[in-house]
C-alpha positions as CSV (number, residue, x, y, z in Angstrom):
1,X,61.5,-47.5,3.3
2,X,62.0,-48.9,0.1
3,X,62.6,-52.4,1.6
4,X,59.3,-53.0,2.4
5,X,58.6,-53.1,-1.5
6,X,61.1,-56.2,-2.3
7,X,59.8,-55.3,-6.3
8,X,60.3,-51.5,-5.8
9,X,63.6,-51.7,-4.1
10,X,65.5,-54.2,-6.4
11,X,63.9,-52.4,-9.6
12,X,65.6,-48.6,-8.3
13,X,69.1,-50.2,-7.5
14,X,70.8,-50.1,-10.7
15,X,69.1,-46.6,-11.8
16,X,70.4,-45.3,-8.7
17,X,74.0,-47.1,-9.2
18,X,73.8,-45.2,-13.1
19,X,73.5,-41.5,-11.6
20,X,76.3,-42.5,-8.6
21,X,78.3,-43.7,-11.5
22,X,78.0,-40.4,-13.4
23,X,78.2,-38.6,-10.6
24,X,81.3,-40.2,-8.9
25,X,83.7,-40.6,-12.2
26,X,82.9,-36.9,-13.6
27,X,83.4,-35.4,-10.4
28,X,86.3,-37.6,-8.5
29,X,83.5,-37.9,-5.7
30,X,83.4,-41.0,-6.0
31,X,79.6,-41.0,-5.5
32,X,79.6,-43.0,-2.3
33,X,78.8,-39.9,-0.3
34,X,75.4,-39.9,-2.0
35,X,74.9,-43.4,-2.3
36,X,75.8,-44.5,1.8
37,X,73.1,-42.1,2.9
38,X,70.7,-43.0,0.8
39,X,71.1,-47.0,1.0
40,X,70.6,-46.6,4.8
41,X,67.9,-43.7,5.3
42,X,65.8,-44.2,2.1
43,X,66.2,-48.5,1.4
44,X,67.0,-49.1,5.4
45,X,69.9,-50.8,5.4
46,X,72.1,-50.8,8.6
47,X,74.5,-47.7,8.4
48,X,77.7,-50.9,8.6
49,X,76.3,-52.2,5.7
50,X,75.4,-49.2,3.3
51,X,78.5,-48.3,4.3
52,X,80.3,-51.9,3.7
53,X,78.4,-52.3,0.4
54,X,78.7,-48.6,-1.0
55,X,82.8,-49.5,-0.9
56,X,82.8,-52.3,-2.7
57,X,80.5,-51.4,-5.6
58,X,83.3,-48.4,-5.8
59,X,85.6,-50.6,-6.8
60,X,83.6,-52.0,-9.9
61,X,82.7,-48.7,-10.7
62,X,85.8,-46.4,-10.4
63,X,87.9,-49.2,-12.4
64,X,85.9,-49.0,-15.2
65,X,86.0,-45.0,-14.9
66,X,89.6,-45.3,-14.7
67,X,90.4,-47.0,-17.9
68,X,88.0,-44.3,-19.5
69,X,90.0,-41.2,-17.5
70,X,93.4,-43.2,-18.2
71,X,92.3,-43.3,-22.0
72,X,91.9,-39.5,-22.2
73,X,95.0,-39.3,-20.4
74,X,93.6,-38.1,-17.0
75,X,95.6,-40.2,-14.7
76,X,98.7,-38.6,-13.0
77,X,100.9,-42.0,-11.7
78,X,103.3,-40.2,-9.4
79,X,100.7,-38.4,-7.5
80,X,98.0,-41.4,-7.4
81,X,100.6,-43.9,-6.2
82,X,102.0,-41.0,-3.6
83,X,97.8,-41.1,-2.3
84,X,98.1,-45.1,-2.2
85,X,100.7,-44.5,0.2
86,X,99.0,-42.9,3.2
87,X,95.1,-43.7,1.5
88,X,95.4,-47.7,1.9
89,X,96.5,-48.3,5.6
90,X,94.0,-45.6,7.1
91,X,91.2,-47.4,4.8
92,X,92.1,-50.4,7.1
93,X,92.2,-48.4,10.2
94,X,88.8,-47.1,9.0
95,X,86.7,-49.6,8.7
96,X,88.4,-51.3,12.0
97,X,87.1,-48.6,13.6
98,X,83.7,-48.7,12.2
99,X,83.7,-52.4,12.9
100,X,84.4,-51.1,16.6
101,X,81.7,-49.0,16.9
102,X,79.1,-51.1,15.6
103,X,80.5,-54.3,17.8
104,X,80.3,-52.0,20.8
105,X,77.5,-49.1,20.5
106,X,75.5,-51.0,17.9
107,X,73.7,-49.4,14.9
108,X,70.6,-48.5,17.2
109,X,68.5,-45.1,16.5
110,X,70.7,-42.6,18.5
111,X,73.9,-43.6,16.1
112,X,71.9,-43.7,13.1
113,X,71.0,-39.9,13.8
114,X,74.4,-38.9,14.3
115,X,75.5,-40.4,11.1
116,X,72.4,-38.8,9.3
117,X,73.4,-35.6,10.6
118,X,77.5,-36.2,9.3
119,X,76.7,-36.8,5.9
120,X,74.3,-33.6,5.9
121,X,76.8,-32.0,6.8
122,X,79.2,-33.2,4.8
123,X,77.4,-33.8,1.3
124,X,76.8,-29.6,2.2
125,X,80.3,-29.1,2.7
126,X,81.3,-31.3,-0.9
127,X,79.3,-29.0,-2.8
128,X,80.3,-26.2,-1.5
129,X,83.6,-26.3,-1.6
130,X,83.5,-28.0,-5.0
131,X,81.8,-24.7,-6.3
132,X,84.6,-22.9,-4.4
133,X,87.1,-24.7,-6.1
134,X,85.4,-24.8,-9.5
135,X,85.3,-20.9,-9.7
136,X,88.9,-20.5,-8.3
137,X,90.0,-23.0,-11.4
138,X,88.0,-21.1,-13.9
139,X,88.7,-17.9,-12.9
140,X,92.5,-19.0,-12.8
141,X,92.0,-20.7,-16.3
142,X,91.1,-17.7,-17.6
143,X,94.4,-15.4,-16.2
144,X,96.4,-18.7,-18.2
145,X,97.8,-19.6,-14.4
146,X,95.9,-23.1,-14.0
147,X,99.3,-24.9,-15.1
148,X,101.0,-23.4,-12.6
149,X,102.3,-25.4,-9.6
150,X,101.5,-23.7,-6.4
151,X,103.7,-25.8,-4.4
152,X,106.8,-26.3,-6.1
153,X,109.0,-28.1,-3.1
154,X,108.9,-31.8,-4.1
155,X,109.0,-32.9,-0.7
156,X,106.7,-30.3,0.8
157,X,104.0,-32.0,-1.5
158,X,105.4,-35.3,-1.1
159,X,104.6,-34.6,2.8
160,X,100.5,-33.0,1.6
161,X,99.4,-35.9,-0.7
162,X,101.1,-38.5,1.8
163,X,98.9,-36.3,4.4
164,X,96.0,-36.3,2.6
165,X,95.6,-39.5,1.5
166,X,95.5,-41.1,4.6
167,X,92.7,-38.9,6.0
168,X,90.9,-39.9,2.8
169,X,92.0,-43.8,3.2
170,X,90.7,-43.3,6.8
171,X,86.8,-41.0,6.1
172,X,86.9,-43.6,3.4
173,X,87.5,-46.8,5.5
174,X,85.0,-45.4,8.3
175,X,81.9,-43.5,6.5
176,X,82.6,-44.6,2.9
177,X,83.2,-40.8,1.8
178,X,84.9,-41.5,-1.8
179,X,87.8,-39.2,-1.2
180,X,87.2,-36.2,-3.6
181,X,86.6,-34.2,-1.0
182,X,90.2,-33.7,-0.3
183,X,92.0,-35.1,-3.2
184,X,90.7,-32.2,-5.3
185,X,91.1,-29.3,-3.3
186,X,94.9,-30.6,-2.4
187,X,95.6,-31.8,-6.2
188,X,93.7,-28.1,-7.8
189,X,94.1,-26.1,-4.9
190,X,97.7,-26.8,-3.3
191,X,99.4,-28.9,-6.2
192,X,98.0,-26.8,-9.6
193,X,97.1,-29.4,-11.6
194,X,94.0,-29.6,-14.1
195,X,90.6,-30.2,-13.2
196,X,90.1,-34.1,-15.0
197,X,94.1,-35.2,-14.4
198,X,92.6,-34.3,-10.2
199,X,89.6,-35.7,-11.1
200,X,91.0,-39.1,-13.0
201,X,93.8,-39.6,-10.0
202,X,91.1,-39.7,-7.3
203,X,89.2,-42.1,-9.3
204,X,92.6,-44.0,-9.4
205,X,93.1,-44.2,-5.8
206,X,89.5,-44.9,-5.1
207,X,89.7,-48.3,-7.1
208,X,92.6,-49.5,-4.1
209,X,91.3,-47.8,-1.2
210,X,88.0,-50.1,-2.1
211,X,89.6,-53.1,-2.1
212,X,91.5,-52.6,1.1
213,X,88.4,-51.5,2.5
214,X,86.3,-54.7,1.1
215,X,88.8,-56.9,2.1
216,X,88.6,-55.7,5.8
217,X,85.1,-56.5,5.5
218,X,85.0,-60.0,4.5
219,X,83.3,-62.4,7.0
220,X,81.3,-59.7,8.5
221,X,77.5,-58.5,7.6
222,X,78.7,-55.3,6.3
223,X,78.3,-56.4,2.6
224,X,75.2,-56.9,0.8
225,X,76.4,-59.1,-2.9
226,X,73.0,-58.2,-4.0
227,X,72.7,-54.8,-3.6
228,X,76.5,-54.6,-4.7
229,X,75.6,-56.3,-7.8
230,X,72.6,-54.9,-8.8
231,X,74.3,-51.3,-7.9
232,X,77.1,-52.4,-10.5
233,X,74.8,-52.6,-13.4
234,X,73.9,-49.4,-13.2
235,X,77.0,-47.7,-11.9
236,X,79.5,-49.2,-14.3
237,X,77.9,-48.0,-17.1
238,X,77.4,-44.5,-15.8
239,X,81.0,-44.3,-14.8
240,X,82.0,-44.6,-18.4
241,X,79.9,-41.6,-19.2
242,X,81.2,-39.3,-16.5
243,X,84.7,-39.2,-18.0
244,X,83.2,-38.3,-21.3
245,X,81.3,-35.6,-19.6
246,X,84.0,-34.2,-18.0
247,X,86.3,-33.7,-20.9
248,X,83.9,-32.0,-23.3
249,X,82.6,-30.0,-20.3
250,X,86.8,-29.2,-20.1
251,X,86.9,-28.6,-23.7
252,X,84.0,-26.2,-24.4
253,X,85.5,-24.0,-21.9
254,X,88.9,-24.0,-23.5
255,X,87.6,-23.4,-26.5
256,X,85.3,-20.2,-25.7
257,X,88.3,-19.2,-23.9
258,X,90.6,-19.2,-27.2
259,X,87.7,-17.7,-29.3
260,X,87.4,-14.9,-26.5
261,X,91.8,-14.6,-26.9
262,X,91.5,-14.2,-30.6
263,X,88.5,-11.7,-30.8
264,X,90.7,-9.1,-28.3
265,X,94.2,-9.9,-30.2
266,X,92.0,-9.1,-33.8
267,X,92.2,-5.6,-34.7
């Protein structure tokens, strides 16, 4: 493991905080799904820590990708602050119960292979059903029905985001998973909204699910300042890039898709 090379390992922290920061603000991932598995299994921290340590450098990074997606107008207010509402107790609850489980089964080898085998699972189940989603929204996009609300009943989607913000708040609290996972198939999927206004509002609630979730942790050994920091110079940076990346991604396709409308109106 890469702590064994003190060099080594503090040189590849910030590159690897640049790509999670990339990763996480373009995508609404948040990045911490990549970035817990690989601070425990490939720079062997303790699972409590990488976990402990990957939410904390969230909140540096998805602030500054929020004033970037807020900026370009990708932040919906009423359905971020409808997130906060079930997101921020069950981030609490989360890490209570990981503090639980490492006070009473340890982080010995038996549970480090069963969270191994979790976030397999479930960085395979993120991309997966992000490519789901991302062909349902294009292919929607296309027929000119991606502005359409799917669930029209204010409180029957007050009831989903409340819903699904606190199993976010709670995966989040717990295994450090950034959220997207749920936020964008509810806010595409069930709500209709675009692709960067999902993606911007799960980088906004991912800014105060962190800082619940840090603040649980203070006074334990579940954060690491100088991974966190040296993760922050890479990923702040990065997350300012993601935004961008998104949008012209966003507006390429819009615009093949009006060149494509005008060539079959044109005689």
């Amino acid at each position: 493991m890469l702590n064994d090379w003190p060099i080594l390992f503090h040189s590849m922290l910030p590159v690897l905080g640049f790509f999670v920061g990339v990763f996480g603000s373009s995508t609404g991932l948040g990045g911490t799904i990549i970035l817990t598995p690989l601070l425990a299994t490939v720079f062997g921290l303790p699972y409590n820590t990488a976990i402990g340590t990957a939410l904390a450098q969230m909140i540096g990074m998805s602030l500054s990708g929020l004033i970037r997606h807020y900026r370009l107008g990708n932040v919906d207010l009423k359905f971020a602050l409808n997130f906060l509402v079930g997101s921020l107790p069950a981030a609490i609850c989360g890490r209570l119960a990981l503090q639980h489980i490492t006070i009473r089964y340890g982080m010995e080898e038996n549970t480090r292979l069963v969270f191994n085998i979790f976030y397999a699972v479930a960085v395979s189940a993120a991309a997966i059903s992000m490519l789901i989603k991302l062909i349902r929204y294009i292919r929607r996009r296309r027929r000119g029905e991606a502005s359409k609300k799917r669930l029209k009943n204010p409180v029957s989607r007050a009831i989903v985001v409340f819903v699904a913000g606190a199993i976010t708040g709670f995966l989040g609290g717990l295994l450090a998973l950034g959220g997207g996972i749920i936020t964008l198939p509810v806010l595409v999927g069930i709500i209709g909204v675009r692709l960067e206004t999902a993606v911007g509002t799960s980088v906004f609630q991912m800014v105060f699910m962190g800082v619940a979730a840090t603040l649980t942790s203070l006074g334990t050994n579940d954060l690491n300042w100088v991974v966190i920091g040296l993760l922050l110079a890479g990923s702040v940076p990065g997350s300012l890039i993601g935004p961008l990346i998104l949008n012209r991604v966003v507006t390429r396709f819009e615009s093949s898709r009006l060149v494509k409308a005008k060539r079959t109106i044109q005689p």
